[in-house]
C-alpha angles and dihedrals in degrees: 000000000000120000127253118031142026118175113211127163110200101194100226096196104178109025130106092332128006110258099035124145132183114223124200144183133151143106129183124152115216093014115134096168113131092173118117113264102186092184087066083041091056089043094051087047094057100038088056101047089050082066096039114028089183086081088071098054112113119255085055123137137199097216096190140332109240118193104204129186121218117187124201130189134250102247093023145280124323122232109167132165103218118184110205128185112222132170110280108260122221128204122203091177095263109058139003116233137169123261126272095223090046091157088051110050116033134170137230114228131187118214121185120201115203122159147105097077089132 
């Protein structure tokens, strides 16, 4: 992946107010900054709206600026399916506990790790 800018528009319909995306685009490997550059802001803005005009109608709002870090792994990502044995758990309706006879009856869980994509 080249560095410097991706462009994504994640349509948001529900939240907050109906008709929200988030709109996204930067890479930038090593770089632990959260501060607020508006000048990626603004780039992220325009190269959006080139993919999507309808960002430019009027009427429309920039609800909040969000800086977001998103680590990635040397080698790769990692996307593992893991199976793991726990205590079975019980349930009255009020609570979740673990079994009395935890030895006894045991459950078979799937994990799947999936995370460094950067």
């Amino acid at each position: 992946m080249s560095e410097g800018h991706l462009t994504t528009i994640i349509p948001r319909p529900g939240l907050i107010q109906t008709n929200t995306a988030l709109l996204n685009g930067t890479y930038q490997t090593g770089d632990w900054d959260t501060s607020l550059d508006m000048s990626a802001a603004k780039g992220i803005f325009e190269r959006c709206s080139t993919l999507a005009p309808c960002l430019k109608d009027e009427g429309t709002k920039i609800l909040s600026h969000n800086v977001c870090l998103r680590p990635e792994r040397k080698g790769g990502p990692r996307v593992e399916l893991e199976r793991i044995t726990l205590p079975l758990m019980r349930s009255d309706g009020l609570a979740v506990y673990v079994s009395e006879n935890a030895e006894e009856e045991q459950q078979e869980l799937s994990v799947i790790h999936a995370y460094g994509m950067g």
